[in-house]
C-alpha positions in Angstrom: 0.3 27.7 -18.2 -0.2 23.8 -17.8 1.1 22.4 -14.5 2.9 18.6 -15.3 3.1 16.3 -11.8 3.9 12.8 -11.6 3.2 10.5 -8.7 3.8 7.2 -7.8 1.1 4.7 -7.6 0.9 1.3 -6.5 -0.6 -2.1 -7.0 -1.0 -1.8 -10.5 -0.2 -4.8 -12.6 -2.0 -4.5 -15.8 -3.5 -2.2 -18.8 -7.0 -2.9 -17.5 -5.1 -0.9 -13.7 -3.8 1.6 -16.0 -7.4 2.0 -17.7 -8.8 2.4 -14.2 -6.6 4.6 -12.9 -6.6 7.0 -15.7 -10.6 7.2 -16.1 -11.1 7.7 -12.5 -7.9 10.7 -12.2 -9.6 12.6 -15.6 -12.6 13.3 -13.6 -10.7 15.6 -11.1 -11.7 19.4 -11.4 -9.2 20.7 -13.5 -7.0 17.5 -14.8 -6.6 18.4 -18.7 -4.4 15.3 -19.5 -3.4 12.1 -17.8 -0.1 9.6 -18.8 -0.3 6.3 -16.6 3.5 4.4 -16.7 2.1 0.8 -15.4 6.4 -0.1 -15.5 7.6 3.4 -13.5 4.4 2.7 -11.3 3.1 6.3 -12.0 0.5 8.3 -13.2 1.4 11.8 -14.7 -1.5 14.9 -14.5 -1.8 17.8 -16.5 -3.7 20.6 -15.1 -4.5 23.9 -15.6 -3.7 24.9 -12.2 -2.3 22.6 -9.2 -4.5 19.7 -8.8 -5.7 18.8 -5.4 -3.9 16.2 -4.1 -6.4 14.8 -1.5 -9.3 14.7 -4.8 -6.2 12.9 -6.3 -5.4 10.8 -3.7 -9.7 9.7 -3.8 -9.4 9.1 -7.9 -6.6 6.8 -7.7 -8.2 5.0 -4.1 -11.6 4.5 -6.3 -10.0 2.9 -9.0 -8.5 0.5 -6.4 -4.8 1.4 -6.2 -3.0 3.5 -4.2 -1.4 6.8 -4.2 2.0 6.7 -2.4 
């Protein structure tokens, strides 16, 4: 059964921050899908299993924004 969790992020302004954000968060271990909603401010992950939200935390903090 797919896990759906959305989280805010912030600092993004642009599609090119969306683009960043989601390449970086579909390399975690086990992400299977990933929405980012540059006006909520959000990124939403699909998993397999709960994602691990310090590996989370480090995807969205190398792409430059941050997970709040």
């Amino acid at each position: 059964m797919a896990v759906t969790q959305t989280y805010p992020v912030t600092g993004m302004t642009c599609q090119h921050c969306v683009n960043a954000v989601e390449s970086e968060v579909s390399g975690v271990a086990g992400v299977t899908g990933v929405d980012v909603d540059l006006a909520a401010g959000a990124v939403t992950v699909t998993s397999e299993a709960p994602v691990d939200l310090e590996a989370l935390r480090a995807a969205v903090d190398e792409a430059g924004y941050v997970l709040a």
